[in-house]
C-alpha positions as CSV (number, residue, x, y, z in Angstrom):
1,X,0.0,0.0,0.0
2,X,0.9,3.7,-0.4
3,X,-0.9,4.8,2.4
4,X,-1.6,9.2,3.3
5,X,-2.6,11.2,6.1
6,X,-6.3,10.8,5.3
7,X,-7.9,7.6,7.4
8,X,-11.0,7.4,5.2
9,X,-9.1,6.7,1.9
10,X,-6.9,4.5,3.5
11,X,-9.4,2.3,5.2
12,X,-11.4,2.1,1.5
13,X,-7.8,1.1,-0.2
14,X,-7.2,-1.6,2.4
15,X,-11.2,-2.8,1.8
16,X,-10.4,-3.3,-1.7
17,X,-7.7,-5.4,-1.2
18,X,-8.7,-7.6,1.0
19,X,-12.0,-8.1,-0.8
20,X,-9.7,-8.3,-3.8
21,X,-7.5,-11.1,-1.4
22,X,-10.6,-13.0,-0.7
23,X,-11.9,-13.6,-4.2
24,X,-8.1,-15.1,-5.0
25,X,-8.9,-17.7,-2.4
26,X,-6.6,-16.7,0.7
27,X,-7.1,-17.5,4.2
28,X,-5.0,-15.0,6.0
29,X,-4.8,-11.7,4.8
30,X,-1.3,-9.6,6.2
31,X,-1.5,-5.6,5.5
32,X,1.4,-3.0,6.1
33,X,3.0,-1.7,9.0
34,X,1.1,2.1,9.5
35,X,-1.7,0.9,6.7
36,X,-4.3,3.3,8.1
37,X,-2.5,6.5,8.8
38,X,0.9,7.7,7.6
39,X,1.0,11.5,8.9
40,X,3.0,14.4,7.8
41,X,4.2,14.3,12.0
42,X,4.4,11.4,14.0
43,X,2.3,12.5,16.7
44,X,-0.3,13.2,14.0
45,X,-1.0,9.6,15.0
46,X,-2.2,9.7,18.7
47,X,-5.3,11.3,17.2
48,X,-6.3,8.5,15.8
49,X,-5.4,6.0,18.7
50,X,-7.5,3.9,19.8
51,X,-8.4,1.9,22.9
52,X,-7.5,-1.8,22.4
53,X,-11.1,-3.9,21.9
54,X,-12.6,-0.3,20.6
55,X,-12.3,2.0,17.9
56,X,-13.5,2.7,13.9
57,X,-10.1,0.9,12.7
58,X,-10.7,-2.0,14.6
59,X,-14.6,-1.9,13.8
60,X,-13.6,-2.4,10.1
61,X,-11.0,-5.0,10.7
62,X,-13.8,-6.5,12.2
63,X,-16.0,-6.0,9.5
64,X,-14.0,-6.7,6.5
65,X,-13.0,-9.9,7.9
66,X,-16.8,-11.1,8.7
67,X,-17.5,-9.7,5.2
68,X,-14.7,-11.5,3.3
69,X,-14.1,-14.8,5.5
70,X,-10.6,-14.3,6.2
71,X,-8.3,-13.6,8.8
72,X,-6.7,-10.4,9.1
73,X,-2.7,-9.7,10.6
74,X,-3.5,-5.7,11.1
75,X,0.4,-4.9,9.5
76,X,0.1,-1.9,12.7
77,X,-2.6,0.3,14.1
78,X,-2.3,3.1,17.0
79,X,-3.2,2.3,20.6
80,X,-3.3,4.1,23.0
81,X,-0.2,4.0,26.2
82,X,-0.2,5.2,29.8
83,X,1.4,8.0,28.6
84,X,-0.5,10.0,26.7
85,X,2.1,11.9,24.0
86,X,2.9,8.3,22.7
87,X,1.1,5.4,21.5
88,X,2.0,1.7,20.7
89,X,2.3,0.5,17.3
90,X,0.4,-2.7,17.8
91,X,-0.9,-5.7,15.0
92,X,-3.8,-7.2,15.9
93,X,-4.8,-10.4,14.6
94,X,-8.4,-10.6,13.5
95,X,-9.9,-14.3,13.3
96,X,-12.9,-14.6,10.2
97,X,-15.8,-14.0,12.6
98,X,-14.4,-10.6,13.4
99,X,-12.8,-11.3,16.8
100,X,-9.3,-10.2,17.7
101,X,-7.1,-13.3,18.8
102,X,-4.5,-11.3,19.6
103,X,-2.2,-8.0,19.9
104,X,1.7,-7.5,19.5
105,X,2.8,-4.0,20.0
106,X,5.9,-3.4,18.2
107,X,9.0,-3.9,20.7
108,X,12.2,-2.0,18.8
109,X,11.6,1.3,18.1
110,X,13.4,3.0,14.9
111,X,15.5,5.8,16.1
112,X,18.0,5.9,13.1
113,X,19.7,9.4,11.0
114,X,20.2,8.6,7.6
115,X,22.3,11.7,6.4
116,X,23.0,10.7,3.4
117,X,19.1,11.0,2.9
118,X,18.6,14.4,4.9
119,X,16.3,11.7,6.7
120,X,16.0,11.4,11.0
121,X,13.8,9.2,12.8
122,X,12.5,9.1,16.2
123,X,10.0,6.6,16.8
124,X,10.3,7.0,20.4
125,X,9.3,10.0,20.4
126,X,5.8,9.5,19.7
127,X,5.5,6.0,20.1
128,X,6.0,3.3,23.1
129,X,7.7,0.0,23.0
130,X,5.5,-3.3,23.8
131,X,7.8,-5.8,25.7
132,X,5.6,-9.1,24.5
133,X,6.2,-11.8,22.1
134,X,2.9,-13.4,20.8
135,X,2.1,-16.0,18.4
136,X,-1.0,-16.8,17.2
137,X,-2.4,-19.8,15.4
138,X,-4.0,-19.2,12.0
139,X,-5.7,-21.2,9.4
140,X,-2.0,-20.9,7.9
141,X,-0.1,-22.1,11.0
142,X,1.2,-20.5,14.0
143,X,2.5,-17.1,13.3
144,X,5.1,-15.3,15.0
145,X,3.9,-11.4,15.0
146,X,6.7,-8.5,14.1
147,X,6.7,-5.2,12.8
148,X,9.5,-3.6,10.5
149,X,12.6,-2.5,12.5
150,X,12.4,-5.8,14.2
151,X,13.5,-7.6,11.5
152,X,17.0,-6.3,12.4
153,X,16.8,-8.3,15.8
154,X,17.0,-12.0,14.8
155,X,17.1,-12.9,18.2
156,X,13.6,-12.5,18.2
157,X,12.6,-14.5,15.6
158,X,14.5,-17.2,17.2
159,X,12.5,-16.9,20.3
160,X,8.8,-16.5,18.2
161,X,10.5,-20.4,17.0
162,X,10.8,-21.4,20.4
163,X,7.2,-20.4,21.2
164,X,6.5,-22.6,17.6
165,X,6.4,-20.1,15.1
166,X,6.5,-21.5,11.5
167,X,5.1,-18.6,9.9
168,X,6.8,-15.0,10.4
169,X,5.1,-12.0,10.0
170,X,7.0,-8.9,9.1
171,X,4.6,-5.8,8.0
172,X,6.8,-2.7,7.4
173,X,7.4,0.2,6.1
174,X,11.0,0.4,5.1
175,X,12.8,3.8,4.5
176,X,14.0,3.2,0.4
177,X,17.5,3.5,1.5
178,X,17.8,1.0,3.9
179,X,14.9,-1.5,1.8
180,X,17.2,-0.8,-1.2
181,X,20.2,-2.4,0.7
182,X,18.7,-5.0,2.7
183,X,15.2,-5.5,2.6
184,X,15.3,-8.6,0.5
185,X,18.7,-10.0,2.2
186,X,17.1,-9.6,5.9
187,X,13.8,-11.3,4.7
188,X,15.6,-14.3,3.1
189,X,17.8,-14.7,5.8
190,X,15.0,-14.9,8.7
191,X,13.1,-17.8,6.4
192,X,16.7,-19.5,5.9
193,X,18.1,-19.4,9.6
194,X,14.8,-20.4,11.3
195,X,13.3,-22.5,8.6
196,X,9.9,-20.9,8.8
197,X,7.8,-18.6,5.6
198,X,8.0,-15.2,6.0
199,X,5.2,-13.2,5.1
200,X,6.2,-9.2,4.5
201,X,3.8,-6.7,3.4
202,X,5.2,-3.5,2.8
203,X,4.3,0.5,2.3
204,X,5.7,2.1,-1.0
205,X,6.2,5.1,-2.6
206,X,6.4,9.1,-1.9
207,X,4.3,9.8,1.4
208,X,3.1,13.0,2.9
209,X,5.6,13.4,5.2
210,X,8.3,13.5,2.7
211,X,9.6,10.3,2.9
212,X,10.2,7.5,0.6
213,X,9.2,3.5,1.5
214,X,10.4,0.9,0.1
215,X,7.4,-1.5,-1.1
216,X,8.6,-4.9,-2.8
217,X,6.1,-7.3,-0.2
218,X,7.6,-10.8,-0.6
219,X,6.5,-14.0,0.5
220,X,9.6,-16.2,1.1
221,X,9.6,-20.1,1.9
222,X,11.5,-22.0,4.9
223,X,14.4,-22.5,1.9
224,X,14.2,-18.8,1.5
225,X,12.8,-19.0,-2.2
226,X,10.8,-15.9,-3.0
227,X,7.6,-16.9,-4.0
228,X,5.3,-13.9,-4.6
229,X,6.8,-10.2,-4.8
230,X,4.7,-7.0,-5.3
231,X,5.2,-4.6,-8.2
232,X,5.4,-1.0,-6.8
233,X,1.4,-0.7,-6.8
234,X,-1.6,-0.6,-4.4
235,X,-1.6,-4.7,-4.9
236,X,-2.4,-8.0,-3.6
237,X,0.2,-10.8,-3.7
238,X,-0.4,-14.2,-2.7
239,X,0.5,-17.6,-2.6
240,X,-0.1,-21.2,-1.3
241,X,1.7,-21.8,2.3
242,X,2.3,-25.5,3.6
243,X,2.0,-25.5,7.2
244,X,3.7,-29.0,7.5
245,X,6.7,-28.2,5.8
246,X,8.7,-25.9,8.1
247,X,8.3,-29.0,10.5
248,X,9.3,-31.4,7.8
249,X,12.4,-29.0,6.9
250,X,13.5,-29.1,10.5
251,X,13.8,-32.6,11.0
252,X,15.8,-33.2,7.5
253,X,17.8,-30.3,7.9
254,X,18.2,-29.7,11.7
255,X,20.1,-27.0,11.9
256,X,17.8,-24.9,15.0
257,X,18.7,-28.3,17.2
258,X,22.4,-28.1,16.4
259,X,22.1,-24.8,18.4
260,X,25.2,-24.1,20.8
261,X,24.6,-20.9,21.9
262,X,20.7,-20.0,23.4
């Protein structure tokens, strides 16, 4: 998605798609990191926060996922934090009766200059970082939840494992810079080392506050084969995940067991 400052538009994008995602036949449905708000200031966003279990993004996770039949990963929405001048950038998971399963509020904030870019980011300063991990089983398998700047942590991914991950979900929305250089390499690299898919939605294009995302969504395998990569376009991409085979992968090539350092 390219997603603006203006909720509305956003909110009917992301209703076309996963209407769009439905007809093609998919189960789970992922969308990216900031998919209903990307403001112009990051505080712009606490206006929009919204109580967890209440709220008109939530209401139409809700209801496009009763209206379409599918599971819904929430790539992040804004809740609200004890402290009131920052909010948690949170993915919900939305089962296909409209229920949320479950919440992960985005642990590693991205406080990163990019002066080559005229770029600075301060994530902290308007948002709060969740201290959870959470998995969540899906009609896909269980799924270990993540947002962007995680992916640079692969300690966690090794922990959502643990907890029996065999899907990874990585909604985003890369800087072009730093997607340019290592989105792809990062992505394949989390599906190699833990054996598991990797499912990574991502926000593309010029934005309203200047900056430029990435895009590229991929869907990698446990062998780290790409097998579905978007076109920089408001798209759907998709493809068919075996739940069975990270397990099977594991046992032939057991490289998690052969662990020495935990």
């Amino acid at each position: 998605m390219n997603s603006g400052d203006n909720l509305k538009q956003n909110l009917e994008l992301a209703a076309r798609l996963l209407t769009e995602a439905a007809a093609d036949g998919c189960a789970l449905a992922v969308l990216p990191e900031n998919f209903p708000f990307m403001s112009a200031r990051g505080t712009d966003k606490l206006q929009h926060a919204e109580e967890l279990g209440a709220g008109p993004i939530q209401d139409f996770l809700a209801d496009a996922a009763r209206n379409n039949n599918l599971w819904i990963i929430s790539g992040s929405i804004p809740l609200r934090s004890t402290d009131p001048g920052r909010c948690y950038g949170a993915t919900l998971v939305v089962d296909a009766d409209g229920n949320t399963q479950n919440c992960y509020r985005k642990i590693h904030l991205f406080d990163v200059d990019l002066p080559d870019r005229g770029e600075r980011y301060r994530e902290s300063a308007s948002m709060m970082p969740g201290e959870k991990l959470v998995v969540q089983d899906t009609p896909v398998g269980c799924v270990g939840l993540s947002i962007c700047y995680d992916l640079r942590f692969p300690e966690l991914y090794r922990k959502l494992v643990e907890m029996g991950a065999v899907v990874l979900s990585v909604p985003a929305a890369f800087t072009f810079v730093t997607g340019n250089a290592h989105w792809h390499t990062l992505l394949r690299a989390r599906a190699i080392e833990n054996l598991a898919y990797v499912i990574a939605p991502g926000q593309f294009g010029r934005h309203s506050d200047g900056r430029t995302t990435y895009g590229h969504s991929l869907i990698i395998d446990p062998w780290g084969r790409i097998l579905a990569e978007a076109a920089e376009s408001n798209c759907v991409i998709s493809s068919d995940l075996d739940p069975a085979l990270p397990q099977k992968l594991r046992r032939e090539f057991p490289a998690l067991s052969h662990r020495v350092f935990k």
